[in-house]
N, C-alpha and C positions, 0 to 999 in steps of 0.2 A: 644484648649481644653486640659485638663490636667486629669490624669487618678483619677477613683472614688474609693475610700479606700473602704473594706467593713468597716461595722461596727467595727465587731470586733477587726481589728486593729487599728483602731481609739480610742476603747476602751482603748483597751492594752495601749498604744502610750500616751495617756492623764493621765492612772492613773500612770503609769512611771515619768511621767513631772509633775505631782504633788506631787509625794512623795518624787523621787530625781531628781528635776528639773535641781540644780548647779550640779552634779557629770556629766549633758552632754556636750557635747561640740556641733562645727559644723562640726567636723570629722566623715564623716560615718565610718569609721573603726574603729575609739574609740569606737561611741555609738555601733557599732556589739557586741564588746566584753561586752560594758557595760550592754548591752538586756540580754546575756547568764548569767552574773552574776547574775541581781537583778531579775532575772523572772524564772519560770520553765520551759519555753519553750524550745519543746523536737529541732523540727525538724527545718532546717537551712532557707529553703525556709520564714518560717513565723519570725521566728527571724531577716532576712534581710528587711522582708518587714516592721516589725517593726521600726525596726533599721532606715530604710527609712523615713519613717512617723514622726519620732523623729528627724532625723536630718532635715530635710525641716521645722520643727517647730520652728526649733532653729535658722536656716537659715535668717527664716520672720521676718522682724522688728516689734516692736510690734503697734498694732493698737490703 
């Protein structure tokens, strides 16, 4: 079983990959820095998890 996003980061995570989808990569340490630029997110814990939810997006081949 694999861990359950809340929503919110899901949110955050999808409107990210739709506005600047090619600026990510499958680097979670690219996309960390990449979350801080293009977002306002203050605090690092939800930016990482973003960060996460982005790169595992990237990761998945597409269906």
């Amino acid at each position: 079983m694999g861990n359950i996003k809340p929503t919110y980061i899901k949110r955050l995570g999808q409107e990210l990959l739709e506005k600047h989808g090619r600026k990510f990569k499958h680097d979670f340490e690219f996309n960390k820095k990449m979350v801080q630029e293009l977002s306002d997110i203050r605090t690092k814990t939800l930016r990482n998890r973003v960060a996460g939810y982005v790169t595992r997006k990237m990761r998945k081949p597409l269906e």
